[in-house]
N, C-alpha and C positions, 0 to 999 in steps of 0.2 A: 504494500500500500504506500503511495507516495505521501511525503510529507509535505511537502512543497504546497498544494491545494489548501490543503489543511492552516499552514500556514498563511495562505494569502487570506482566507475566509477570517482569522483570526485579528488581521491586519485591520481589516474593511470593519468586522467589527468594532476595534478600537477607535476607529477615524471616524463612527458613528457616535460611539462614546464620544469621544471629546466634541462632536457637535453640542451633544446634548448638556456637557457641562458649561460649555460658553455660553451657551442660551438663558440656562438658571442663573449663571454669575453675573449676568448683564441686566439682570433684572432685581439685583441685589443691592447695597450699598457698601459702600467700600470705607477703610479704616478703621479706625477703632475709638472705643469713647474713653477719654480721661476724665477723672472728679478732682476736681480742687477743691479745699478750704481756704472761704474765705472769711475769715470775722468769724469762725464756727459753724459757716453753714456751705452745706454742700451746692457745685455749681458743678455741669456737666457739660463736657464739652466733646465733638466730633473732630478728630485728626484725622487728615487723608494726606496724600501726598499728590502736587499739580506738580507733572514735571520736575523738576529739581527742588520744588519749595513745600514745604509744609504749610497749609493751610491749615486753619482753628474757627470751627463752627459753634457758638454756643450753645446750646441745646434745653431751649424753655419747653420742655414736655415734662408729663407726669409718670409715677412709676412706673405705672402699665406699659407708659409707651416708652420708655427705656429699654423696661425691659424687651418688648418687642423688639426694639432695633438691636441691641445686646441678640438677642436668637439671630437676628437676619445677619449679621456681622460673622458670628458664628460661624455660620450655616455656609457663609459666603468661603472664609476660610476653608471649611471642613473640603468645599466643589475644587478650588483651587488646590489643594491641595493632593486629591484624588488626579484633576487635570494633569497635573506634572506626573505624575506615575505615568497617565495614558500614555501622554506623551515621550516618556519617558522608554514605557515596552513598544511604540509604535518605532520611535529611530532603531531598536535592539532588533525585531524582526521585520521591517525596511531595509536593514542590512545582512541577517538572515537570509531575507526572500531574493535580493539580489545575488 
């Protein structure tokens, strides 16, 4: 039985994978939220990164929606993170299949 087939259907797979994580990441928010004290009370803020600079968003929402954005941050992480593996086994058998 050749492996080669086998291989290529593996390949195609992952190159459908990683469609499907770009799609969820893009629909995601990116960065991470820091709390300052200030005067003893908490302020929350959103860090991303624009090109070479850090930007800093204040963040006037209530717990709920913290935490909400805390899960989406997450969540966003967790995709990206999966991403680079795909990516990762797609160059490993790309160079295989070749």
């Amino acid at each position: 039985m050749p492996i080669i087939p086998v291989l290529k259907e593996e390949l195609e797979r992952l190159k459908d994978m990683e469609k499907g994580y770009l799609e969820k990441i893009s629909g995601l928010p990116r960065g991470s939220i820091k709390k300052k004290i200030i005067k003893g009370r908490p302020y929350y803020y959103l860090m991303y990164r624009e090109g070479p600079r850090v930007r800093t968003k204040y963040l006037k929402l209530s717990e709920q929606e913290l935490e909400e954005l805390s899960y989406k941050l997450s969540l966003r992480q967790k995709y990206e993170k999966a991403l680079r593996e795909v990516r990762r086994d797609c160059r490993l058998l790309g160079k295989v299949v070749k």
